[in-house]
N, C-alpha and C positions, 0 to 999 in steps of 0.2 A: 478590447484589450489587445494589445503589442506586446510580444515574446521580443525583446530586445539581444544582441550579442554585448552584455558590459563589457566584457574584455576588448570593445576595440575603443572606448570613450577613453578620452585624454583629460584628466582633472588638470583642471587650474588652481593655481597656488594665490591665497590671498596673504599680502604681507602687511604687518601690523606695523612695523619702525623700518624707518631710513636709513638709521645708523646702525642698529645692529642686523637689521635685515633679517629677521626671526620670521618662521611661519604659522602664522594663525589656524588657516583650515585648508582643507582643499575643498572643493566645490568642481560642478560638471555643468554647464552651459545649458538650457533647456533647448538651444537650436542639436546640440551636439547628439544630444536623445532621442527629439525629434529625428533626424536623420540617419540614426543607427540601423544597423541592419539589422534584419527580423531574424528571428533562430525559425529551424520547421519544427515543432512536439507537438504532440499530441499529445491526450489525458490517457493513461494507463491503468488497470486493475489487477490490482498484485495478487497472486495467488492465496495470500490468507483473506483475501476479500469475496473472492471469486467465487460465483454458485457453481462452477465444474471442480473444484479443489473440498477436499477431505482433510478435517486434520488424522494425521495419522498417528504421531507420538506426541504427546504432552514435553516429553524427557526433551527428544531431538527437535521439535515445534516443524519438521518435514510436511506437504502436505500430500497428500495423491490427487493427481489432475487424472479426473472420467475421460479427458478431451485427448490427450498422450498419452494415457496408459504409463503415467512416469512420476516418479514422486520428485515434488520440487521443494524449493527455499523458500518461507513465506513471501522474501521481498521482491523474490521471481514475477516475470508477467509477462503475457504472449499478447499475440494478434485476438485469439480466439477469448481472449477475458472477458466478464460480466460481471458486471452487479445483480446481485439475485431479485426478483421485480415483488419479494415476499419479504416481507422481517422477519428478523434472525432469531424470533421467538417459536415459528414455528418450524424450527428446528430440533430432532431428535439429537442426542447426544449421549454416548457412552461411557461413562465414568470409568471405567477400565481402561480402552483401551482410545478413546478420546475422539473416535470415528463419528462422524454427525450426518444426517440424511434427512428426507422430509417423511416415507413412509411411514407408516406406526407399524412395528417387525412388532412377534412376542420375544425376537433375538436379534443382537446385534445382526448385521451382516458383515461384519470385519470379523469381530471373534470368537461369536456366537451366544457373549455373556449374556442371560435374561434382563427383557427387557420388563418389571413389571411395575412400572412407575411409584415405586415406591419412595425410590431417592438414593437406595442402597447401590442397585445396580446399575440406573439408569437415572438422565437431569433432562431435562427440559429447559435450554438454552432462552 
C-alpha cells in the first residue's frame, strides 16, 4: 500500500453536451495516481489505547501516561505508544475514580477505594 499526497492530483472534468457544455463528474487519471507522491506516516497509538496511559476521569476522559509522568488527551500520541500484548479484559478497573491497572490491589492505587470484587467498588473491564 501507497500513502498518496491527493492534494496534488488534478481531476479531470468529463463533459455530457456540446451545446450547453454542462459537467457530469470529475474523475483522476489512474497514471496521475500512479505517479503521485508518497506522504512519510507512520501508524500511531493514541493514549486511550496505549498500555502506558490510565484513565484518570470518567467526567474529563484525561488520561495519566507512566511513560511522562503527565496527563494527556485520549486522542494524544507519542513516539513511546503501545498496544498492550494482553486483552483489555484482564484489566482491573475502578468504578470511582476510573483508574485501571493489571495487578489485583485489595485498593485502588489512585484513590484508595476497596477493591473487593463485588461490582460496588470495583469492575472487571
Amino acid at each position: 500500500m501507497r500513502l498518496i499526497d491527493a492534494d496534488t492530483l488534478k481531476p479531470s472534468y468529463v463533459v455530457t453536451s456540446t451545446t450547453t457544455n454542462s459537467l457530469c463528474h470529475l474523475y483522476v487519471n489512474i497514471e496521475d495516481i500512479n505517479s503521485a507522491p508518497t506522504v512519510d506516516a507512520v501508524p500511531v497509538v493514541r493514549c486511550r489505547d496505549c498500555k502506558h496511559g490510565s484513565l484518570q476521569s470518567n467526567e474529563t476522559k484525561r488520561y495519566h501516561c507512566l511513560e511522562h509522568n503527565a496527563m494527556m488527551e485520549p486522542h494524544y500520541y507519542c513516539i513511546l505508544g503501545e498496544k498492550p500484548q494482553y486483552k483489555q479484559a484482564n484489566y482491573l478497573h475502578c468504578s470511582k475514580c476510573g483508574y485501571r491497572w493489571m495487578r489485583n490491589y485489595n485498593f485502588c492505587p489512585n484513590c484508595g477505594a476497596k477493591m473487593d470484587g463485588k461490582g460496588n467498588d470495583n469492575e472487571i473491564d
